[in-house]
DSSP file (Angstrom, degrees, kcal/mol; ACC not computed):
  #  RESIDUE AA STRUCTURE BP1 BP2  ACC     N-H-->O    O-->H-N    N-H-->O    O-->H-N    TCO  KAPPA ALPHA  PHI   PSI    X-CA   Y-CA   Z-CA
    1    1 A X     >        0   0    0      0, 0.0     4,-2.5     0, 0.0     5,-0.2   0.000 360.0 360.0 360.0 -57.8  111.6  108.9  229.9
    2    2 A X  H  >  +     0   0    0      1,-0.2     4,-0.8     2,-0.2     5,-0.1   0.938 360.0  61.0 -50.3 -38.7  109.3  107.4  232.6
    3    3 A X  H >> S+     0   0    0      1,-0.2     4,-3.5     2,-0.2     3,-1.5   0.901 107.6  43.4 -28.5 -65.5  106.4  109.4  231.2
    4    4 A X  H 3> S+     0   0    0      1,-0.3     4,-1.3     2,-0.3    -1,-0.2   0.876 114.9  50.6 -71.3 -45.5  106.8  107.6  227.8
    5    5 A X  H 3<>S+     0   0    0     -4,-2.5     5,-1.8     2,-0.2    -1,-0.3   0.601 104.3  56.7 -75.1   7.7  107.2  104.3  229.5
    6    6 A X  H X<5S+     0   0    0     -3,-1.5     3,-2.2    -4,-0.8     5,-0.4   0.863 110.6  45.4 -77.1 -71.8  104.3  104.8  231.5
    7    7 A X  H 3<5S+     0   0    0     -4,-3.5    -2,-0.2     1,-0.3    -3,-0.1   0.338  99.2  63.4 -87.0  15.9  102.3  105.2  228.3
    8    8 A X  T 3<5S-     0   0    0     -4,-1.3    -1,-0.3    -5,-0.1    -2,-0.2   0.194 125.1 -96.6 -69.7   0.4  103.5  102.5  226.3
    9    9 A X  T < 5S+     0   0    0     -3,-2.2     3,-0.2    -5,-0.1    -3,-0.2   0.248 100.3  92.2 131.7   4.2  102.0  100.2  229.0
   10   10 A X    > < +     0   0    0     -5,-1.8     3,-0.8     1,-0.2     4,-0.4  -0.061  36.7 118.4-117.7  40.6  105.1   99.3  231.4
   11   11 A X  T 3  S+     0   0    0     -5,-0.4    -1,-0.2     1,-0.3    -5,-0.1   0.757  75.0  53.5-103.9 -37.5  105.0  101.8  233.9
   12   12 A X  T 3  S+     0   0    0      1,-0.2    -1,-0.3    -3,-0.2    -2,-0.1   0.806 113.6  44.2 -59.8 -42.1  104.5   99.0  236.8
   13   13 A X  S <  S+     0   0    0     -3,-0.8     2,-1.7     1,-0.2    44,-0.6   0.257  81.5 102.4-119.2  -8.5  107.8   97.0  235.6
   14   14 A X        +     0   0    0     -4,-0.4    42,-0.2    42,-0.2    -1,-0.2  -0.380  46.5 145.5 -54.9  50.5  109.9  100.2  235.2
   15   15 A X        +     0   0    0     -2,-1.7     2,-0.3    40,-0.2    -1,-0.2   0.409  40.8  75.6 -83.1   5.3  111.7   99.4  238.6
   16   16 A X  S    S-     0   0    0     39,-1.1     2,-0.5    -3,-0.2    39,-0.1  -0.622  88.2-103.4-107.4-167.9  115.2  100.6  238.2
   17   17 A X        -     0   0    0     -2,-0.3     3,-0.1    37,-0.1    36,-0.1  -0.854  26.3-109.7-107.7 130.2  115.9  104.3  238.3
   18   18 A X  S    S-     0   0    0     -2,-0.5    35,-1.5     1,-0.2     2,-0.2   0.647  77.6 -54.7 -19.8 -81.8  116.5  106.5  235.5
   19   19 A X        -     0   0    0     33,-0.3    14,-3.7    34,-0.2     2,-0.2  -0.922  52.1-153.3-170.8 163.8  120.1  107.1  236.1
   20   20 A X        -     0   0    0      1,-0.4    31,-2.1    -2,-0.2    12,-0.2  -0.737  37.3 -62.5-139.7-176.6  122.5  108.5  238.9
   21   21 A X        -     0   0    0     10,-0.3    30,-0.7    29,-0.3    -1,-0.4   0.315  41.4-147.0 -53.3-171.7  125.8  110.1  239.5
   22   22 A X        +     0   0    0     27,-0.3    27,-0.6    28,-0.2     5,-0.2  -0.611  30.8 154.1-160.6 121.5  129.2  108.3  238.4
   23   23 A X        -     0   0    0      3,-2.4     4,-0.1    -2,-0.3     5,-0.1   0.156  63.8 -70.0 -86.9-148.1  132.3  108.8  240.5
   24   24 A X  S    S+     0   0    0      3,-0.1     3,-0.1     1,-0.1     4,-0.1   0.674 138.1  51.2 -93.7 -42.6  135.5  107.3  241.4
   25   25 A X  S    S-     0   0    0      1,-0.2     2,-1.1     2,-0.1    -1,-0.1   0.437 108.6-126.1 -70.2   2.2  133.4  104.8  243.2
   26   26 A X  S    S+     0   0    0      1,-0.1    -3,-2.4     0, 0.0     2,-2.3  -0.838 110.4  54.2  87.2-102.5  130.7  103.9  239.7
   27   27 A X  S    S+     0   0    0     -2,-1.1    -5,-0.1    -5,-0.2    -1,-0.1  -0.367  89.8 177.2 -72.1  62.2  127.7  104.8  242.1
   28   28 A X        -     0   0    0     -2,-2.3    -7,-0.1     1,-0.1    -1,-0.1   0.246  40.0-110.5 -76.7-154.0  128.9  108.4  243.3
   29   29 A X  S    S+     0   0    0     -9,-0.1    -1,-0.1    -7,-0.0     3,-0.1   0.392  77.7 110.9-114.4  17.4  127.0  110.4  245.5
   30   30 A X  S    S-     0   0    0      1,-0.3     2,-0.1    19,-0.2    -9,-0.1   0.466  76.0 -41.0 -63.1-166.2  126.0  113.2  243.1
   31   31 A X        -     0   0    0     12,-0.3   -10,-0.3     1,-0.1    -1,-0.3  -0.548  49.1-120.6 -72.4 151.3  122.3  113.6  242.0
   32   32 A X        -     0   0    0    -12,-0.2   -12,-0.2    -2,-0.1    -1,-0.1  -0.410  11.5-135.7 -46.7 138.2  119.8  111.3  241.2
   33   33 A X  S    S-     0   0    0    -14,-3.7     2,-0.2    -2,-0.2   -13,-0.1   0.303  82.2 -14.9 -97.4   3.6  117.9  111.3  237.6
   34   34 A X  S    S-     0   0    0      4,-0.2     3,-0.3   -16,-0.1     4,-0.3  -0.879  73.4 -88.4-172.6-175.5  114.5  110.8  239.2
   35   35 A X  S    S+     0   0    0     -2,-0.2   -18,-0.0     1,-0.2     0, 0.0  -0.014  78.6 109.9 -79.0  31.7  112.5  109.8  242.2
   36   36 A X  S    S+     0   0    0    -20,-0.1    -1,-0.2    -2,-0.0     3,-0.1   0.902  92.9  16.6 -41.5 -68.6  112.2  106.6  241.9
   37   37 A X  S    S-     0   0    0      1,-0.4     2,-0.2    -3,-0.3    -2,-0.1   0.994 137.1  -5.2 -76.5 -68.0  114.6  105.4  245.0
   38   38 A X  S    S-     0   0    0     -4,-0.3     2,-0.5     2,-0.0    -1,-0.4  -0.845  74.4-107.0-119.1 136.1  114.9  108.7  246.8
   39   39 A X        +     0   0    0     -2,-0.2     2,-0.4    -3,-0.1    -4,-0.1  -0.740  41.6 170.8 -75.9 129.4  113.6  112.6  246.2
   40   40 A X        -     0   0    0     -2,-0.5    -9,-0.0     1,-0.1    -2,-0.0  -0.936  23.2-176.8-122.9 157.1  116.7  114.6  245.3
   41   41 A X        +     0   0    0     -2,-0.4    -1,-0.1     2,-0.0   -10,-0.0   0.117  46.2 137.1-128.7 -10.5  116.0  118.3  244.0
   42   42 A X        -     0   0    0      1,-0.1     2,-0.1   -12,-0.1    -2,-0.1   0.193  56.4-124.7   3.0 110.5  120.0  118.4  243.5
   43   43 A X        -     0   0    0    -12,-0.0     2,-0.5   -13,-0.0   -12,-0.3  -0.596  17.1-117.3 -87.8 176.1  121.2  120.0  240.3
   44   44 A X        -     0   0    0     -2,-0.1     2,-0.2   -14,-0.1     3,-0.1  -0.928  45.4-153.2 -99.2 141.4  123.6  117.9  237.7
   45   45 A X    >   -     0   0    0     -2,-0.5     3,-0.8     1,-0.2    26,-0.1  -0.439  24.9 -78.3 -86.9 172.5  126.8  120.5  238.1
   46   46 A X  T 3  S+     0   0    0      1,-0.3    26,-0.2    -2,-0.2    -1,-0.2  -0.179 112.0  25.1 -48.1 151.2  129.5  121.0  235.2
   47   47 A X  T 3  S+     0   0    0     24,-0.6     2,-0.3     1,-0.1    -1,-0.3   0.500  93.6 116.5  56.1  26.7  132.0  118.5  234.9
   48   48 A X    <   -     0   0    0     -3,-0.8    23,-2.7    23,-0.3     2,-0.3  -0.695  54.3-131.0-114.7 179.8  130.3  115.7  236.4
   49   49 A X  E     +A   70   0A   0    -27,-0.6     2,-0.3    -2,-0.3   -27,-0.3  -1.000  22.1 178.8-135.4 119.9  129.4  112.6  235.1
   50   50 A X  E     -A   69   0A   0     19,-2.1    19,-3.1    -2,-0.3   -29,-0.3  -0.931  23.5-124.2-132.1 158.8  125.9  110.4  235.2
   51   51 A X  E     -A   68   0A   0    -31,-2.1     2,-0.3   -30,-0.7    17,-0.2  -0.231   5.8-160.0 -40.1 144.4  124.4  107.4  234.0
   52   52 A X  E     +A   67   0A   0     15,-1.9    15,-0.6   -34,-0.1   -33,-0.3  -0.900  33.7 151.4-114.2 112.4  121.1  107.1  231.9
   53   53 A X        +     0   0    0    -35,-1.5    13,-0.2    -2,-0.3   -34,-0.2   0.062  16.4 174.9-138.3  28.6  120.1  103.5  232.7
   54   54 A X        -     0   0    0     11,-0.3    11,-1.4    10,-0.1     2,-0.4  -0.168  17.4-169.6 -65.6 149.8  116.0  103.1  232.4
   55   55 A X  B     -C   64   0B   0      9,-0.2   -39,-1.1   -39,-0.1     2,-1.1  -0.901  28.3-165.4-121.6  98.9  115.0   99.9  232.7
   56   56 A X        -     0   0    0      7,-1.0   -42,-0.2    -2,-0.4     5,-0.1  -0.498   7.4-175.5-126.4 113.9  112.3   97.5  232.5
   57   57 A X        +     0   0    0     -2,-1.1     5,-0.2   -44,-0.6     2,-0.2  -0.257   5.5 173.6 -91.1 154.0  111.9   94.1  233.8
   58   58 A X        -     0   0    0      3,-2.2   -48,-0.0    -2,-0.1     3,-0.0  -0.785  47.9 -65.9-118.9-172.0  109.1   91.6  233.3
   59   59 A X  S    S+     0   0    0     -2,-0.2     3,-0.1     1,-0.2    -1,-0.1   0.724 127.4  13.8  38.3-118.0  108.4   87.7  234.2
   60   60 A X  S    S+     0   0    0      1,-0.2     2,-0.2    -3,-0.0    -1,-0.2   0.559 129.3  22.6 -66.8 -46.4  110.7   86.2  232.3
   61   61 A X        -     0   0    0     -5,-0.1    -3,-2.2     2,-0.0    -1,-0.2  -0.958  52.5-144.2-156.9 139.5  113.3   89.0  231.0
   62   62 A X        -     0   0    0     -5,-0.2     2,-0.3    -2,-0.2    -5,-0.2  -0.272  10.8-162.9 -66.0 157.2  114.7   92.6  231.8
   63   63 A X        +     0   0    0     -2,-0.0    -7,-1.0     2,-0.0     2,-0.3  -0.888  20.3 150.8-144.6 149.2  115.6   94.9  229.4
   64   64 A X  B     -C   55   0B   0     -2,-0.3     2,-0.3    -9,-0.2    -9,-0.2  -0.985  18.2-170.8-157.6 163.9  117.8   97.9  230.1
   65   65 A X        -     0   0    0    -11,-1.4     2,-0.4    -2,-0.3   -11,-0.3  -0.968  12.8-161.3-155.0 131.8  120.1  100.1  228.4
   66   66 A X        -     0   0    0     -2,-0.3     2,-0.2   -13,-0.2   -13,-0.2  -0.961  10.1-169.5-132.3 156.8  122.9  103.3  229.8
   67   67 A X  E     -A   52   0A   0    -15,-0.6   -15,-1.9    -2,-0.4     2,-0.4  -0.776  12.0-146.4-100.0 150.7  124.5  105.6  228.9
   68   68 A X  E     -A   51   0A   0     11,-0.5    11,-1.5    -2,-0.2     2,-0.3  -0.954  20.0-179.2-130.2 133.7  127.0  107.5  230.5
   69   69 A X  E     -AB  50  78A   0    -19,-3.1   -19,-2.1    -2,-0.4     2,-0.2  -0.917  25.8-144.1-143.2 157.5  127.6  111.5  230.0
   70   70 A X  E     -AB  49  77A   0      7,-0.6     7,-2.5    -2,-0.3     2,-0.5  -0.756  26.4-138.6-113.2 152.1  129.8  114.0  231.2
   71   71 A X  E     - B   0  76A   0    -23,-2.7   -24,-0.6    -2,-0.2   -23,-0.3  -0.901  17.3-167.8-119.6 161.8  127.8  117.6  231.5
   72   72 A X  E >   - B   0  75A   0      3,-0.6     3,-1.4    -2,-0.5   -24,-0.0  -0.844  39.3 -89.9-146.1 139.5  129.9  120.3  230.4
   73   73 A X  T 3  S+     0   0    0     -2,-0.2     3,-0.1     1,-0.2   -27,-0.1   0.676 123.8  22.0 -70.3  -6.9  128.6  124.1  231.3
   74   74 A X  T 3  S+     0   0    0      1,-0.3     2,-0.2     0, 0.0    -1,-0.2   0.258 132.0   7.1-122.5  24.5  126.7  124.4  228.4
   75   75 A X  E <   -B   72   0A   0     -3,-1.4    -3,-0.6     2,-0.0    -1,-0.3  -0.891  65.2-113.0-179.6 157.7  125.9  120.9  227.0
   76   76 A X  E     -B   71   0A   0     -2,-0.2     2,-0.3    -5,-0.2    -5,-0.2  -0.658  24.4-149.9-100.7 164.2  126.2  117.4  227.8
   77   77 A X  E     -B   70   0A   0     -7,-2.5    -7,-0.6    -2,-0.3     2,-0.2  -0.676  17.9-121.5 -97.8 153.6  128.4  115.0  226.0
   78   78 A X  E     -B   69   0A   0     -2,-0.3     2,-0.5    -9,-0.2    -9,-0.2  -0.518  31.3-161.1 -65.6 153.3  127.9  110.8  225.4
   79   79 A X        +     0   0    0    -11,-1.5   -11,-0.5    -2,-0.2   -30,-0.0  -0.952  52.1  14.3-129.6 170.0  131.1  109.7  226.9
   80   80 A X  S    S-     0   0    0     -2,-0.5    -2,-0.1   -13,-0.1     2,-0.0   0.095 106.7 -41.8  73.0-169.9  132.1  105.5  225.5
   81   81 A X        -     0   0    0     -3,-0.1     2,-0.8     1,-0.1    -2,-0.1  -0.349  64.7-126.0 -79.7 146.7  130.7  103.3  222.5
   82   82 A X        -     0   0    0    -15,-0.1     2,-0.1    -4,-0.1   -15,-0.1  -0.857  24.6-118.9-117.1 138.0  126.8  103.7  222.3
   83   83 A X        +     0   0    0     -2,-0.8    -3,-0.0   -17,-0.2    -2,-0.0  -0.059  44.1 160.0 -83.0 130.9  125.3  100.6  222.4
   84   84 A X        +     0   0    0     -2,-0.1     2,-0.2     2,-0.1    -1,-0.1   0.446  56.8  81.8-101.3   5.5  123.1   99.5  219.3
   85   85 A X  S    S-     0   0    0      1,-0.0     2,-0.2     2,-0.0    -2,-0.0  -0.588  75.8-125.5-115.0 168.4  123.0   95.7  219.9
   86   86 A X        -     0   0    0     -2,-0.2     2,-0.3     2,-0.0    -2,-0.1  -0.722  27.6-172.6 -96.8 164.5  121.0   93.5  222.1
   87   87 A X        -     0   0    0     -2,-0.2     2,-0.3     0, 0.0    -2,-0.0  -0.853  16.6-141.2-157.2 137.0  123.4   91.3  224.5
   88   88 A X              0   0    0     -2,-0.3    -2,-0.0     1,-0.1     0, 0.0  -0.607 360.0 360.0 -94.4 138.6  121.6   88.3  226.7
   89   89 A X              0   0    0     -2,-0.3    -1,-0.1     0, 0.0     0, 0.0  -0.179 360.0 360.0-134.6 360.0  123.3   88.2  230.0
């Protein structure tokens, strides 16, 4: 994912972090999805749950978009709606 936003030209405004854990607490303490913030070498176990959230802001306006998946021991799932619309905050 960074890769690709790297070489489309935004690699500098790519500041949030791929994605992270999800807990009881949203923001668990599981692995990280890249080294952006922190290096984690962590694996994602079964039965947990993470975020995909990349992001890139410029100027003027962000854009970002998650998803959230449950890993399962041999494939991950979508968990919720996934969103196909833009919505201005």
């Amino acid at each position: 994912m960074r890769e690709h936003i790297n070489k489309a030209g935004y690699g500098e405004q790519f500041i949030h972090r791929t994605g992270h854990s999800i807990g009881t607490d949203v923001h668990a303490n599981g692995a990280n999805m890249d080294d952006l913030e922190i290096h984690d070498e962590r694996r994602i176990l079964p039965n947990s749950c993470f975020s995909i959230e990349p992001g890139i802001y410029l100027p003027d306006f962000g854009v970002r978009s998650e998803v959230n998946m449950l890993v399962r021991p041999k494939a991950a799932e979508v968990t919720g709606k996934i969103q196909r619309e833009i919505v201005i905050i």
